[in-house]
N, C-alpha and C positions, 0 to 999 in steps of 0.2 A: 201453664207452660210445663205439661209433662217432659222428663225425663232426667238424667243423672245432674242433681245439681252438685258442684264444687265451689267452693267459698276459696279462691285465688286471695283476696287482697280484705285482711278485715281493716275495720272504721282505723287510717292510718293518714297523718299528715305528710306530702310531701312537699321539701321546701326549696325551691330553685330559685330563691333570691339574690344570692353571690355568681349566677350564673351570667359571664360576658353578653354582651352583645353579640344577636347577630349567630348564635352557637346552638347545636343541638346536643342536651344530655339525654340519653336513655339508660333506664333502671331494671333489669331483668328483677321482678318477684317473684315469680314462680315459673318453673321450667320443670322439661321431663313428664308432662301430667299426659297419661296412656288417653289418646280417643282412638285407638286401632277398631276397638268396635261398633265406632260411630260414623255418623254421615252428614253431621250439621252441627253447629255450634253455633251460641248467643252469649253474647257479655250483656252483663245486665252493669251496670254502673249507677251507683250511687253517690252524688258530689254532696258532701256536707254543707260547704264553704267552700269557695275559693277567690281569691285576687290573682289575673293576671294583668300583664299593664298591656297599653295600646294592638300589638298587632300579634303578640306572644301567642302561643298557645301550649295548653298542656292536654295529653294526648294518653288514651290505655289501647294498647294494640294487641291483640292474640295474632298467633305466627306459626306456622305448622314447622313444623322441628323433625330431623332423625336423626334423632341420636345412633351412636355405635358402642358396646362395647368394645371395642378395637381401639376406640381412640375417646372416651369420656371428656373430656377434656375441650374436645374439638366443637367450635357453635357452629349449627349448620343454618344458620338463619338470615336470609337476606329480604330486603325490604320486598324481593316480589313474594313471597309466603305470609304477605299478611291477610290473614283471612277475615278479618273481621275490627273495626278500631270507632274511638270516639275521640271527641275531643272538645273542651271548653276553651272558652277564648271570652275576647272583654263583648262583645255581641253577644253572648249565650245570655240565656235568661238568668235571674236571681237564685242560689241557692234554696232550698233543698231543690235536685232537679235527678229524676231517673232520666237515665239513655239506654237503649237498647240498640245493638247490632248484629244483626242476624247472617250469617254465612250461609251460601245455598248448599254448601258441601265443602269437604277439608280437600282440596285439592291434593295433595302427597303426603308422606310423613306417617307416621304413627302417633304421633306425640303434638301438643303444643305449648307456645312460652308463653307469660304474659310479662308486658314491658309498659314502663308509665315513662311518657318521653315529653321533655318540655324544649319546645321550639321559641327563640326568644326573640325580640323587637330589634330591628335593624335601627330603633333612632330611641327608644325611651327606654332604661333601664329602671328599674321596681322591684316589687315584690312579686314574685311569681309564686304563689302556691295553692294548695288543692288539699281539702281534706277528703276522700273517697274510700269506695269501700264496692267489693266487687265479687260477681258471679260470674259463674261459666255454666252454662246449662248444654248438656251434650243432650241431641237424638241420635235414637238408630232407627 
């Protein structure tokens, strides 16, 4: 898999077990990362471990972002800019498990965010966590 690899997300637990019913949290880890001179992006994800309970899932999503200096501050990110995402749930296979998702091209932006987002069970509340660890591999 030639091309720019970036290390987004090293070997990190995250833990959405105090998370309500029914609730979506999402975690911006890395933002701002330049693909202005690229034309395709791949997450590579690595799940160490993880428990979700019944319908839950927990999710790495890349998102094409442009930023401003005029307004730093400001997220320019909505769920149609998601270029590329994975996600575990209680159906996925046994840990250790590589995923790959591959984008045909970064549709706008210059830039992309990466967000680890856990969607949780409308009737079983649990443990919900993920130990991962993540790439970004750019082409041009």
């Amino acid at each position: 898999m030639p091309g720019t690899v970036l290390r987004v997300i090293p070997k990190t637990r995250y833990d959405f077990g105090s998370q309500a019913l029914s609730t979506t949290q999402t975690l911006t880890v890395a933002s701002k990362l330049d693909c202005s001179r690229y034309r395709e992006v791949t997450l590579v994800l690595r799940v160490h471990s993880f428990t979700v309970t019944d319908t839950s899932t927990i999710s790495v999503l890349v998102s094409a972002e442009a930023p401003t200096v005029d307004d730093p501050q400001f997220d320019t990110i909505t769920s149609s800019t998601v270029v590329a995402s994975v996600a575990v749930s209680s159906s996925s296979p046994a840990a250790p498990i590589l995923l790959l998702a591959i984008s045909a091209s970064i549709p706008s932006g210059s830039s992309v965010v990466i967000q680890v987002r856990c969607q949780t069970s409308t009737s079983v509340s649990g443990p919900n966590n993920a130990v991962i660890s993540a790439d970004v591999v750019l082409k041009s």
